[in-house]
KOLMI-84400 format. One record per residue: residue in three letters; y, x, z of N, C-alpha, C in turn. Coordinates in Angstrom, 3 decimals. Atoms other than C-alpha are relative to their C-alpha. Layout:
@residuo = ala, nv = Y, nu = X, nw = Z, cav = Y, cau = X, caw = Z, cv = Y, cu = X, cw = Z
...
END
This chain:
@residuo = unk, nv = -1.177, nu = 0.823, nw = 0.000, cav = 0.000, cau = 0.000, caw = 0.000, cv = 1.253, cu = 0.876, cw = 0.000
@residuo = unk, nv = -0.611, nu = -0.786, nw = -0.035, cav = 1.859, cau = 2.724, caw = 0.885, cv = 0.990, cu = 0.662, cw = -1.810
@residuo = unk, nv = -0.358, nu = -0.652, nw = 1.329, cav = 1.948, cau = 4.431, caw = -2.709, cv = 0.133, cu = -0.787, cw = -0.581
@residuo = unk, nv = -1.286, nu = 0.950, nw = 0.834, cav = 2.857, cau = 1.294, caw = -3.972, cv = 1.096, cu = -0.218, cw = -0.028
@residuo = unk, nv = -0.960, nu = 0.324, nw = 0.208, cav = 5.565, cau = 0.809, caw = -2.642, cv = 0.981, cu = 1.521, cw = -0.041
@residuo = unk, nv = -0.787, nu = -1.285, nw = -0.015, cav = 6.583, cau = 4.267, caw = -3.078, cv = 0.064, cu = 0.550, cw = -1.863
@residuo = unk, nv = -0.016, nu = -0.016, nw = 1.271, cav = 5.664, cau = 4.009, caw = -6.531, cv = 1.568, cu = -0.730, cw = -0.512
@residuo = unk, nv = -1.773, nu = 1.050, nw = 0.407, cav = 8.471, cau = 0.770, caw = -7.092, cv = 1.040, cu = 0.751, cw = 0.437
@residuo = unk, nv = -1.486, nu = -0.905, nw = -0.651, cav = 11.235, cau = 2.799, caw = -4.855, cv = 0.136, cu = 0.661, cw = -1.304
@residuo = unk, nv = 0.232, nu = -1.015, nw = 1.174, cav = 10.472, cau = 5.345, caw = -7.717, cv = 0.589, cu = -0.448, cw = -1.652
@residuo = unk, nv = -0.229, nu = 0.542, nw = 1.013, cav = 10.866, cau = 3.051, caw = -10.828, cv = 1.438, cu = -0.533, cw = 0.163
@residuo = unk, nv = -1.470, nu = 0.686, nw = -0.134, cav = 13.829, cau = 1.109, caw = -9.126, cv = 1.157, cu = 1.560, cw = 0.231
@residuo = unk, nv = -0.763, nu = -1.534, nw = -0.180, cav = 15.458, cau = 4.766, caw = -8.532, cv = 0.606, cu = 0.307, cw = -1.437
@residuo = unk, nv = -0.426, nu = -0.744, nw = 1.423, cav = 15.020, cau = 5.747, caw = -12.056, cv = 1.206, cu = -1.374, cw = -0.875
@residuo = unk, nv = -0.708, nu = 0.958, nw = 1.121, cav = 16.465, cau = 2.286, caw = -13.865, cv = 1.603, cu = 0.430, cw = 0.511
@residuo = unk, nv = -0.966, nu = -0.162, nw = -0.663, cav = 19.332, cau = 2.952, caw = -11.194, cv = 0.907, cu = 1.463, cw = -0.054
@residuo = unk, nv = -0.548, nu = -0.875, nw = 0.739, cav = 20.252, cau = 6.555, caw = -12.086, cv = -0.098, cu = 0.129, cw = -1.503
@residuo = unk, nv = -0.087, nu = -0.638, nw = 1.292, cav = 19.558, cau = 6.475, caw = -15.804, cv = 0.711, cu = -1.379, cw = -1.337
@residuo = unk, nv = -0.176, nu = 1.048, nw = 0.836, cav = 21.005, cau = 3.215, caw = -17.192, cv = 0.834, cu = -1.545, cw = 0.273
@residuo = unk, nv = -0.681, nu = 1.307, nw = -0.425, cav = 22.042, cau = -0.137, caw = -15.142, cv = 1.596, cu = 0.386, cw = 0.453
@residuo = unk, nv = -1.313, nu = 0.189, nw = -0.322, cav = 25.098, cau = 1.305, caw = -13.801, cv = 0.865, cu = 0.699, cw = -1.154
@residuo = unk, nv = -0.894, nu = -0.401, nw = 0.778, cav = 26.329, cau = 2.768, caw = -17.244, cv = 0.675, cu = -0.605, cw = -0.474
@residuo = unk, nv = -1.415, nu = 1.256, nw = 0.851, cav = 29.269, cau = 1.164, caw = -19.053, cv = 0.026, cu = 0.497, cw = -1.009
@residuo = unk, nv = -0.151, nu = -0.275, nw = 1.454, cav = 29.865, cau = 0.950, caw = -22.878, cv = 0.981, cu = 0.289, cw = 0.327
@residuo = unk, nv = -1.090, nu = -1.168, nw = 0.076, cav = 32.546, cau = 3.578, caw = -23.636, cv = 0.853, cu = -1.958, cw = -1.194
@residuo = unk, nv = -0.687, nu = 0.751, nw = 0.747, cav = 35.174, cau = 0.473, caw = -25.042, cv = 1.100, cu = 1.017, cw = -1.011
@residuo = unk, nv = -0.753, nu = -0.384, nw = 1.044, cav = 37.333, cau = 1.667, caw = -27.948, cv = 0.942, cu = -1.438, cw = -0.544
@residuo = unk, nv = -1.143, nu = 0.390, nw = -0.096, cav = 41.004, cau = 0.482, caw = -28.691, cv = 0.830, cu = 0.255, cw = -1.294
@residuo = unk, nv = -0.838, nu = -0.882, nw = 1.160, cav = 42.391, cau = 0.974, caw = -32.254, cv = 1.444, cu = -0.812, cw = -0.283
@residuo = unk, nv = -0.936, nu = 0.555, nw = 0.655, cav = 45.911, cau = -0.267, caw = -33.398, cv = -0.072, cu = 0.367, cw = -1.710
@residuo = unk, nv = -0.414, nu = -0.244, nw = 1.071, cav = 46.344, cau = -0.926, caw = -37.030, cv = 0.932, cu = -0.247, cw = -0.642
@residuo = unk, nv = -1.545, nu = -0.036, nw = 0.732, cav = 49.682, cau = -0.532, caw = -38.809, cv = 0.557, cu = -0.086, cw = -1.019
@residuo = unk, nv = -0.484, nu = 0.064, nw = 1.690, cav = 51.079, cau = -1.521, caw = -42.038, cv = 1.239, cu = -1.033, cw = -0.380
@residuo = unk, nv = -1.140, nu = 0.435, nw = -0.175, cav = 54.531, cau = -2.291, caw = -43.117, cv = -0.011, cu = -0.804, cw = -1.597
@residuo = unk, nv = -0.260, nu = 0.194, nw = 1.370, cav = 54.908, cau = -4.702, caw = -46.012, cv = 1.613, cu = -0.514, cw = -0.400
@residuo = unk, nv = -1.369, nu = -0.013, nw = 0.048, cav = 57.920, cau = -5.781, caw = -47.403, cv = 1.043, cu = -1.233, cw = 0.510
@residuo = unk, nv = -0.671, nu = 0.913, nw = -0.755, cav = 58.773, cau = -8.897, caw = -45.573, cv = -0.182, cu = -0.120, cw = 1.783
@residuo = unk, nv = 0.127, nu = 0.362, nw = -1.273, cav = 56.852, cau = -8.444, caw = -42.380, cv = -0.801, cu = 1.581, cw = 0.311
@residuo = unk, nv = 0.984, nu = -1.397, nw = -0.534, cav = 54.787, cau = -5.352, caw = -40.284, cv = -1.150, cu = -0.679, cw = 1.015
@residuo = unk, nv = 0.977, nu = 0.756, nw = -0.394, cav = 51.083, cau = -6.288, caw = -39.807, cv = -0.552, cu = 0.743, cw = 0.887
@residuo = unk, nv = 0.997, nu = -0.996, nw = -0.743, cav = 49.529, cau = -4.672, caw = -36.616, cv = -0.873, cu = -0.782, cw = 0.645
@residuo = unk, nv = 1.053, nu = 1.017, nw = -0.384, cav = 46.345, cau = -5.573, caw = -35.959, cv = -1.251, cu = 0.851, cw = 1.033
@residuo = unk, nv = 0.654, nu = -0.536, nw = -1.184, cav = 44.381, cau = -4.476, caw = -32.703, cv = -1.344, cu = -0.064, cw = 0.101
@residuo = unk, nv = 1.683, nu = 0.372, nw = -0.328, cav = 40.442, cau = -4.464, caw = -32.662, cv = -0.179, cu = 1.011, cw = 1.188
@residuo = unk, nv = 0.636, nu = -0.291, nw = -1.549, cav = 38.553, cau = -3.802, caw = -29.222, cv = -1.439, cu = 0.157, cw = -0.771
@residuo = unk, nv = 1.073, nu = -0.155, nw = -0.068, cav = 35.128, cau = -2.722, caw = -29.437, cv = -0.878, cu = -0.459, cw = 1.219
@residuo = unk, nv = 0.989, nu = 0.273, nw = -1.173, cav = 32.332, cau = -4.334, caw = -27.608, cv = -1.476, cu = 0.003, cw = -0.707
@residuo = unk, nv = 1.292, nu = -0.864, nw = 0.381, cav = 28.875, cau = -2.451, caw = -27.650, cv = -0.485, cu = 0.272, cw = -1.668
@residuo = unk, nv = 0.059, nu = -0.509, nw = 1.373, cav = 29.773, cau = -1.040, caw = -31.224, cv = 0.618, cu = -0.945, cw = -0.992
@residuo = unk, nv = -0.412, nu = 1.193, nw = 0.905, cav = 31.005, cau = -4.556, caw = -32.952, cv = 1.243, cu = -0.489, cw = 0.341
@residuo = unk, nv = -1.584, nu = 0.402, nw = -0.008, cav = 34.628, cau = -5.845, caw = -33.111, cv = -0.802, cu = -0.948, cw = 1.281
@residuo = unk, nv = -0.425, nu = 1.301, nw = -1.154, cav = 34.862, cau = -7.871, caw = -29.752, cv = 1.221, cu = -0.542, cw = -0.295
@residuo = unk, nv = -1.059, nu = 0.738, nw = -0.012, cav = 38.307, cau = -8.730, caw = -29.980, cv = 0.900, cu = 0.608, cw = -0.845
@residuo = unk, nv = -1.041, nu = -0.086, nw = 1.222, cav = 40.860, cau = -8.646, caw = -32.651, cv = 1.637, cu = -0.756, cw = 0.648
@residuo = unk, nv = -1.276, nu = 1.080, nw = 0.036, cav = 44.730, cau = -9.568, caw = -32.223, cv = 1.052, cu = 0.570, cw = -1.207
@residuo = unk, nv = -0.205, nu = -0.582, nw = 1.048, cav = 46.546, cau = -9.293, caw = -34.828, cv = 1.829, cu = -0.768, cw = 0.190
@residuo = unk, nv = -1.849, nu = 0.067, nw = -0.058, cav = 50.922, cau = -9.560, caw = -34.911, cv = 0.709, cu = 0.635, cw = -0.845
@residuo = unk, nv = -1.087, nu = 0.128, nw = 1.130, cav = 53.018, cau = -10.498, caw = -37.745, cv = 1.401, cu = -0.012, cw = 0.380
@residuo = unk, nv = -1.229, nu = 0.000, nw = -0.543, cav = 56.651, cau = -9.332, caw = -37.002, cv = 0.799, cu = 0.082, cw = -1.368
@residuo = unk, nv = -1.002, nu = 0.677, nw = 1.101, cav = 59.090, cau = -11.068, caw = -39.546, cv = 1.228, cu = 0.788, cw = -0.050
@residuo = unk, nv = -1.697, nu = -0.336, nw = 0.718, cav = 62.429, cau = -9.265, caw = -41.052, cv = 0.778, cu = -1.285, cw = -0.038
@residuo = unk, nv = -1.119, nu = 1.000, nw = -0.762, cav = 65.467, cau = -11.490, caw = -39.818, cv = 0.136, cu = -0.405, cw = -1.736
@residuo = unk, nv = -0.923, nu = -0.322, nw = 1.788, cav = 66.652, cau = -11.004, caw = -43.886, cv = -1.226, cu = -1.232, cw = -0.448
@residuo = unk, nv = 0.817, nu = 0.692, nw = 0.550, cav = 63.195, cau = -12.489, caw = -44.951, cv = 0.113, cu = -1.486, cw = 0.455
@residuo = unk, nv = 0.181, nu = 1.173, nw = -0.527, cav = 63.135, cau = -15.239, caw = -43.000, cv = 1.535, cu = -0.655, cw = -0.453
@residuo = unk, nv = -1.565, nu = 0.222, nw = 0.353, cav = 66.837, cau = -16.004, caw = -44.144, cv = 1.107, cu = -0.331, cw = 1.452
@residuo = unk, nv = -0.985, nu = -0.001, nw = -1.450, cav = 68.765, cau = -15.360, caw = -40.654, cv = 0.567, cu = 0.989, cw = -0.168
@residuo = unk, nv = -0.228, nu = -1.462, nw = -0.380, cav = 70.573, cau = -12.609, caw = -39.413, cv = -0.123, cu = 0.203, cw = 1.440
@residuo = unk, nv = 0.527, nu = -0.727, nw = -1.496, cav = 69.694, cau = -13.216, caw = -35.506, cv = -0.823, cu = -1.856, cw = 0.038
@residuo = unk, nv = 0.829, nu = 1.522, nw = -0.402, cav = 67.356, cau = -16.570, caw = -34.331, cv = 0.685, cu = -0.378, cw = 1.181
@residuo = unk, nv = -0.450, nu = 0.451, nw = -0.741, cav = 69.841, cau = -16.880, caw = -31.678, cv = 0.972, cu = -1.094, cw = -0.280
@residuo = unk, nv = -0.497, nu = 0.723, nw = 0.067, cav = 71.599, cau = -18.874, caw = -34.040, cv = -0.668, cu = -1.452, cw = -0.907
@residuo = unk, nv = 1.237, nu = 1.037, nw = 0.296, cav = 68.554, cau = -21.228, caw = -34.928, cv = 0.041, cu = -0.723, cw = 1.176
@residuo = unk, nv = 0.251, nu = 1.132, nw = -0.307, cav = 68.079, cau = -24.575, caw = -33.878, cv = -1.553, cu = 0.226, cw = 0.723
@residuo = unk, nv = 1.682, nu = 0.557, nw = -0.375, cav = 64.977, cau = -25.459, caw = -31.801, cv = -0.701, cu = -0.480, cw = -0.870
@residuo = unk, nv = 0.599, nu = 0.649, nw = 1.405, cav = 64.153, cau = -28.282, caw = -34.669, cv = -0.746, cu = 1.217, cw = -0.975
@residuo = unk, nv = 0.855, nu = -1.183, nw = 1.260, cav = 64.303, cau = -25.095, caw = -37.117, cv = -0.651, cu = 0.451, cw = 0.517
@residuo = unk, nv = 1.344, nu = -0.278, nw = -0.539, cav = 62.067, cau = -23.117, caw = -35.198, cv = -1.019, cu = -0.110, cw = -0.221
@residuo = unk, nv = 1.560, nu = 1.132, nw = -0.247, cav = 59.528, cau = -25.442, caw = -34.701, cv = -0.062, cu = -0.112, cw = -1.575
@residuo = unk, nv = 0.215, nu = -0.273, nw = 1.615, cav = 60.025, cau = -25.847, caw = -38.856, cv = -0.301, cu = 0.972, cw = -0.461
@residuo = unk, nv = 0.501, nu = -1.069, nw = 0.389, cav = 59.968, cau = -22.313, caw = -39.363, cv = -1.560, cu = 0.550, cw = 0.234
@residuo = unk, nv = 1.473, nu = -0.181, nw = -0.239, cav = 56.605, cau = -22.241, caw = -37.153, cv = -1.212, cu = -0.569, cw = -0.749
@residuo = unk, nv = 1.005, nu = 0.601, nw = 1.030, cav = 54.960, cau = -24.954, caw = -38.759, cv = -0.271, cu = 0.938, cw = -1.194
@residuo = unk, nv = -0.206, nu = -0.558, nw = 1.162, cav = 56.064, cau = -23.275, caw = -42.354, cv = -1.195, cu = 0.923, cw = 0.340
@residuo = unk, nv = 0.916, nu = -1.654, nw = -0.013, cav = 54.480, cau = -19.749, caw = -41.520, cv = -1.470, cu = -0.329, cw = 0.219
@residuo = unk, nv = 1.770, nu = -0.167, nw = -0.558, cav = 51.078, cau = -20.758, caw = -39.522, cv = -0.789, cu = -0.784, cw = -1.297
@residuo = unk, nv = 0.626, nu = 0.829, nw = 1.102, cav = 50.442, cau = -23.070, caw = -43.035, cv = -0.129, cu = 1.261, cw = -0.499
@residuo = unk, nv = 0.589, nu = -1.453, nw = 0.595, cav = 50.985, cau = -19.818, caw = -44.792, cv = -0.470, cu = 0.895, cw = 0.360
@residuo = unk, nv = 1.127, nu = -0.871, nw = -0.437, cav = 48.852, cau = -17.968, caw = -42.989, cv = -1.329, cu = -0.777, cw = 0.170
@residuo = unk, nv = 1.089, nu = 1.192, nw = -0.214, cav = 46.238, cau = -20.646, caw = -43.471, cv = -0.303, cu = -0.798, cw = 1.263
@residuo = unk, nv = 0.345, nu = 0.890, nw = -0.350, cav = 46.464, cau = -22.380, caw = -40.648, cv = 0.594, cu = -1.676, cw = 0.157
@residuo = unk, nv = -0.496, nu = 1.152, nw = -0.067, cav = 47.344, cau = -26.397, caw = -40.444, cv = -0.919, cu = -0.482, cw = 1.186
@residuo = unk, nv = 0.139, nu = 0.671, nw = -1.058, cav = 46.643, cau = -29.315, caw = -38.518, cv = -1.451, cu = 0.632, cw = 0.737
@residuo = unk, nv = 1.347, nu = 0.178, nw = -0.047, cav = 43.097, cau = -28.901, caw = -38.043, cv = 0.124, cu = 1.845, cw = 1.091
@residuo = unk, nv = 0.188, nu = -1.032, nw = -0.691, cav = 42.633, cau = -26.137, caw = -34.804, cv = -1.227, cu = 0.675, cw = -0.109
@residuo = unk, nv = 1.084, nu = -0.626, nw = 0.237, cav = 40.314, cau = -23.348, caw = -35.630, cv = -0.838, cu = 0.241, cw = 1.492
@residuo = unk, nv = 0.193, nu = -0.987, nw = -1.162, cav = 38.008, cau = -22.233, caw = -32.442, cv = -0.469, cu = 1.612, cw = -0.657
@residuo = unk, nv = 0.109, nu = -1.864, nw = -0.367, cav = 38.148, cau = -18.584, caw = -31.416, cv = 1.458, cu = 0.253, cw = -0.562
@residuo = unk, nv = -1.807, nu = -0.877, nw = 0.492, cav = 41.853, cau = -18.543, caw = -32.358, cv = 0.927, cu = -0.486, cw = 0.921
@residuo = unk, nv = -1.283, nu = 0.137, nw = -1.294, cav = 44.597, cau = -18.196, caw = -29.608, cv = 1.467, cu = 0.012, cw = -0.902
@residuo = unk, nv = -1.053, nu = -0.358, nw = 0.974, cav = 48.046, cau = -18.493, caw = -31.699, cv = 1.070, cu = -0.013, cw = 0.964
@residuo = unk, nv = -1.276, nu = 0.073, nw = -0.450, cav = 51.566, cau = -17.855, caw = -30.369, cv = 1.011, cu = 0.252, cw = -0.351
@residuo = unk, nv = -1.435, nu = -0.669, nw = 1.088, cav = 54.625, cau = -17.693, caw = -32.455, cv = 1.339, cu = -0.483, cw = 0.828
@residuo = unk, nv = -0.930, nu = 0.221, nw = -0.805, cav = 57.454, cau = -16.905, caw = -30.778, cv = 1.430, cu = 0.900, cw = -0.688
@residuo = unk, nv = -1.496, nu = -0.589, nw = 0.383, cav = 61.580, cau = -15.948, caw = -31.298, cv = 0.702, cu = 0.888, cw = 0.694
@residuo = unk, nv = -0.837, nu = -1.387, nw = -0.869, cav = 63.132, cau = -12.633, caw = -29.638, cv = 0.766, cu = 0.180, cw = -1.822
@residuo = unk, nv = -1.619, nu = -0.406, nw = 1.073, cav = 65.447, cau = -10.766, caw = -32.231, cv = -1.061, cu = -0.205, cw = -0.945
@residuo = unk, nv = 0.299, nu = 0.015, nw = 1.556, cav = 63.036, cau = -11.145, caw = -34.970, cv = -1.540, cu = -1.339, cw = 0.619
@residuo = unk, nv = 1.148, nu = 0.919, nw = -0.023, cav = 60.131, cau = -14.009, caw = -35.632, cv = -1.880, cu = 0.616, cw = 0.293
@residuo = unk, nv = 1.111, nu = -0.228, nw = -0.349, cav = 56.611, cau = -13.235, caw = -34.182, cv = -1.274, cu = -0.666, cw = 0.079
@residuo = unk, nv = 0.842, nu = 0.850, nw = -0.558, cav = 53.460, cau = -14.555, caw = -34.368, cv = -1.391, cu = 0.792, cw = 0.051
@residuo = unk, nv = 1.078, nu = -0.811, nw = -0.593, cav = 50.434, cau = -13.404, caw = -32.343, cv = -1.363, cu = -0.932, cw = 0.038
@residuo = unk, nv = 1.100, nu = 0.986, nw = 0.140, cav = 47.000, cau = -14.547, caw = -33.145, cv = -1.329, cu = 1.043, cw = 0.414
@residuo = unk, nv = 1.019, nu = -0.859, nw = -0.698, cav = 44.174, cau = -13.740, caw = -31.219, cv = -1.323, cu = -0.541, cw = -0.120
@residuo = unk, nv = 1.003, nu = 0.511, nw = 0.326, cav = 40.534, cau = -13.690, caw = -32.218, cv = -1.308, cu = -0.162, cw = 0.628
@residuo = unk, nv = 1.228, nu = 0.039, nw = -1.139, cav = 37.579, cau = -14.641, caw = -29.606, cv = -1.269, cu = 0.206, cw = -1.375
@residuo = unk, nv = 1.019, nu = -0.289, nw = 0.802, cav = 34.719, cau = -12.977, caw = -32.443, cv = -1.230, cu = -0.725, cw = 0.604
@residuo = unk, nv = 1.270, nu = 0.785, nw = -0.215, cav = 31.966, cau = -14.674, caw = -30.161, cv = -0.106, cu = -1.272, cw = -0.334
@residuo = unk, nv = -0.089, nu = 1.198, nw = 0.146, cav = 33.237, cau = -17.933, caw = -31.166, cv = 0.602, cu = -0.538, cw = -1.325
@residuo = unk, nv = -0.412, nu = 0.388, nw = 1.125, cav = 34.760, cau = -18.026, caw = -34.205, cv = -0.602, cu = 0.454, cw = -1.106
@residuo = unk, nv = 1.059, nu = -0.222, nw = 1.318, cav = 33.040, cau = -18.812, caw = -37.469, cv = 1.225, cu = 0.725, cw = -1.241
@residuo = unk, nv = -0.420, nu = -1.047, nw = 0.999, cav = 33.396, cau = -16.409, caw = -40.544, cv = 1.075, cu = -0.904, cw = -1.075
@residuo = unk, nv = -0.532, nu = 0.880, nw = 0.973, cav = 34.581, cau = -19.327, caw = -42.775, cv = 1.438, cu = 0.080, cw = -0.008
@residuo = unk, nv = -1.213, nu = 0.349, nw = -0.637, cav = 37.809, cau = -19.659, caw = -40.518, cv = 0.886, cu = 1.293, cw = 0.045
@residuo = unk, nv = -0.445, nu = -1.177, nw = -0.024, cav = 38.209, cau = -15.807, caw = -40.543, cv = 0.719, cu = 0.254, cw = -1.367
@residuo = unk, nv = -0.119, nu = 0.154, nw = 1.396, cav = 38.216, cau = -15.660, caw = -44.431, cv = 1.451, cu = -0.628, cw = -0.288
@residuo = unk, nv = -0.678, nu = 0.932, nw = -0.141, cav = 40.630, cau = -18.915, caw = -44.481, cv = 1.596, cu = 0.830, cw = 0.112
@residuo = unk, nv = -0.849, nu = -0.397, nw = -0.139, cav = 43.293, cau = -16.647, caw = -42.759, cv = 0.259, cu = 1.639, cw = -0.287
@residuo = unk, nv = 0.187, nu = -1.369, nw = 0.391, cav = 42.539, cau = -13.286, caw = -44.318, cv = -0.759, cu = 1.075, cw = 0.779
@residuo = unk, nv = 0.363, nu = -1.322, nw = -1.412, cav = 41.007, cau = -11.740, caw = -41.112, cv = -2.139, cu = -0.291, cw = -0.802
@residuo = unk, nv = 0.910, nu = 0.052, nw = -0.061, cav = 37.670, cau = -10.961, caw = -43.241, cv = -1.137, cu = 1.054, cw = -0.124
@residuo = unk, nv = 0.679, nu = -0.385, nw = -0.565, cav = 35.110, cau = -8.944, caw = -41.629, cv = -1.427, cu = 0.362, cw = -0.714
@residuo = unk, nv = 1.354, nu = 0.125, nw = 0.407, cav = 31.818, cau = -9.518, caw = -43.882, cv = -0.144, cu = 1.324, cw = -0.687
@residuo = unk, nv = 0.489, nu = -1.445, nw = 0.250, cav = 31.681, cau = -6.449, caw = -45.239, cv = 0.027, cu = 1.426, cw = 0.850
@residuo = unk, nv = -0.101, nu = -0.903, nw = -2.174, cav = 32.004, cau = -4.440, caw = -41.667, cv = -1.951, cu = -0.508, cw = 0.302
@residuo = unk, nv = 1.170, nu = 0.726, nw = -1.427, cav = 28.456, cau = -6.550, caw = -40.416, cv = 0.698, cu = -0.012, cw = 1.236
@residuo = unk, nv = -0.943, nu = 0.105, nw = -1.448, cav = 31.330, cau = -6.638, caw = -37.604, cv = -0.816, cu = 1.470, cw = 0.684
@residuo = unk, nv = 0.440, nu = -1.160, nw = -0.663, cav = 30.806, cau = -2.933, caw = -37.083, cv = 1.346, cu = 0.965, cw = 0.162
@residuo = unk, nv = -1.151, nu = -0.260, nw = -0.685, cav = 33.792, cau = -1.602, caw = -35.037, cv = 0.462, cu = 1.373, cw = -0.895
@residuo = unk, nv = -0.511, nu = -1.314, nw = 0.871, cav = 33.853, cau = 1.982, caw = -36.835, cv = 0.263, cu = -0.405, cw = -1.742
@residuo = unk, nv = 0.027, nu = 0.146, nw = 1.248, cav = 33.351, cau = 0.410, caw = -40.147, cv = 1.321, cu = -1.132, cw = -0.216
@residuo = unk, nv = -1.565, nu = 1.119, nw = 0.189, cav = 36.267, cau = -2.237, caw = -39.598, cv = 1.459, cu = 0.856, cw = 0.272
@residuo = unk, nv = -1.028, nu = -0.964, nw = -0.154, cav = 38.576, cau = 0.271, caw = -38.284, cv = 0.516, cu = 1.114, cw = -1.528
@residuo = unk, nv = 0.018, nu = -0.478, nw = 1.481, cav = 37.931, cau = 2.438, caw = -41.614, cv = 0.302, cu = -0.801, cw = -0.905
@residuo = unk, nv = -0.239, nu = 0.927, nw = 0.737, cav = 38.226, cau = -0.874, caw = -43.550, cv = 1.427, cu = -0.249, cw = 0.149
@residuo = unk, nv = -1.002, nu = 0.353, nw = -0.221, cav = 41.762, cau = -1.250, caw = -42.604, cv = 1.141, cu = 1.441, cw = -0.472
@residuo = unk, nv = -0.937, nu = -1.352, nw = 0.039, cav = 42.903, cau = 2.797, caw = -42.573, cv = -0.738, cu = 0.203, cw = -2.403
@residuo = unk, nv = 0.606, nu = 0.170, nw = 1.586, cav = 40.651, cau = 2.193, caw = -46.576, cv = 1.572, cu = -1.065, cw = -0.492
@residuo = unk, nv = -0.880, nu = 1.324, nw = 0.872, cav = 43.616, cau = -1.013, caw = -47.052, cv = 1.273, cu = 0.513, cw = 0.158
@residuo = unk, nv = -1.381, nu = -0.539, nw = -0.093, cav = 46.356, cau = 1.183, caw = -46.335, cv = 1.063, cu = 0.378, cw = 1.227
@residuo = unk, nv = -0.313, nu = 0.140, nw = -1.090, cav = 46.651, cau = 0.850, caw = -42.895, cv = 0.227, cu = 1.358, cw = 1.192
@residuo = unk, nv = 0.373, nu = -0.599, nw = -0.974, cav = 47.493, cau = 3.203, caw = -40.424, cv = -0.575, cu = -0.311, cw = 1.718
@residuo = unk, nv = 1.076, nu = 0.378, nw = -1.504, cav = 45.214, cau = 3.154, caw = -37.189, cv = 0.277, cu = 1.593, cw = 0.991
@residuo = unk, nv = -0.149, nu = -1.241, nw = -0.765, cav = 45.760, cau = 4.975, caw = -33.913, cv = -0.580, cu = -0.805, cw = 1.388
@residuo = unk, nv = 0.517, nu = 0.100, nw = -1.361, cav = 43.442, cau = 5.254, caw = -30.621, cv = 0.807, cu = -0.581, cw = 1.423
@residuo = unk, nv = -0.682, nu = 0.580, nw = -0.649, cav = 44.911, cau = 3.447, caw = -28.065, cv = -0.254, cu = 0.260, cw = 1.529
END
């Protein structure tokens, strides 16, 4: 009985130094790219090698948007300008899941969209350009897919 249970101590020892208490090394990339109306940076997280989380923030030129500060925008407009944009970025009425959105007004127009990958289908990704299928949602290969589209990417 003895060397049994001196056996288990033994097994529960080893799982306990060689594995249960390790942590996946997470990885943090920003990606950067300036086009000519807006600057797209788009954030992927790594979780155990595969995009976990994506956010991605469209920051609008005052000029583009036809302002010169949003301090002298209307609420109404706003809320028009928001609608406008989240259509052209594919989204409308119809709420995608796995997408957090927040478009908001400081000195220039912002909108921050955030992607829960465990929950949101590919269809919906596609829809708004955020598309992934040629990655297999593989964190090194999406990161390269972006610094491949022109993007600059930096460790975070």
């Amino acid at each position: 009985m003895k060397k049994i249970s001196m056996l288990l101590l033994a097994i529960i020892m080893v799982f306990v130094v060689t594995g249960c208490d390790e942590k996946e090394e997470v990885k943090t990339f920003a990606c950067t790219s300036k086009f000519d109306k807006y600057t797209n940076t788009t954030t992927l997280t790594s979780e155990n090698g595969k995009v976990g989380k994506v956010k991605v923030t469209y920051a609008y030129d005052n000029e583009a948007m036809g302002v010169t500060s949003f301090n002298d925008v209307t609420d109404e407009q706003k809320e028009q300008i928001k609608t406008n944009m989240l259509t052209t970025l594919g989204f409308n009425d119809k709420t995608y899941e796995g997408f957090s959105i927040n478009v908001y007004f400081d000195d220039q127009m912002k909108v921050d969209i955030e992607v829960d990958m465990d929950t949101v289908e590919q269809e919906a990704l596609t829809k708004v350009g955020l598309n992934f299928s040629n990655t297999n949602l593989d964190y090194d290969d999406a990161v390269q897919s972006y610094r491949t589209g022109g993007f600059t990417c930096e460790e975070k």
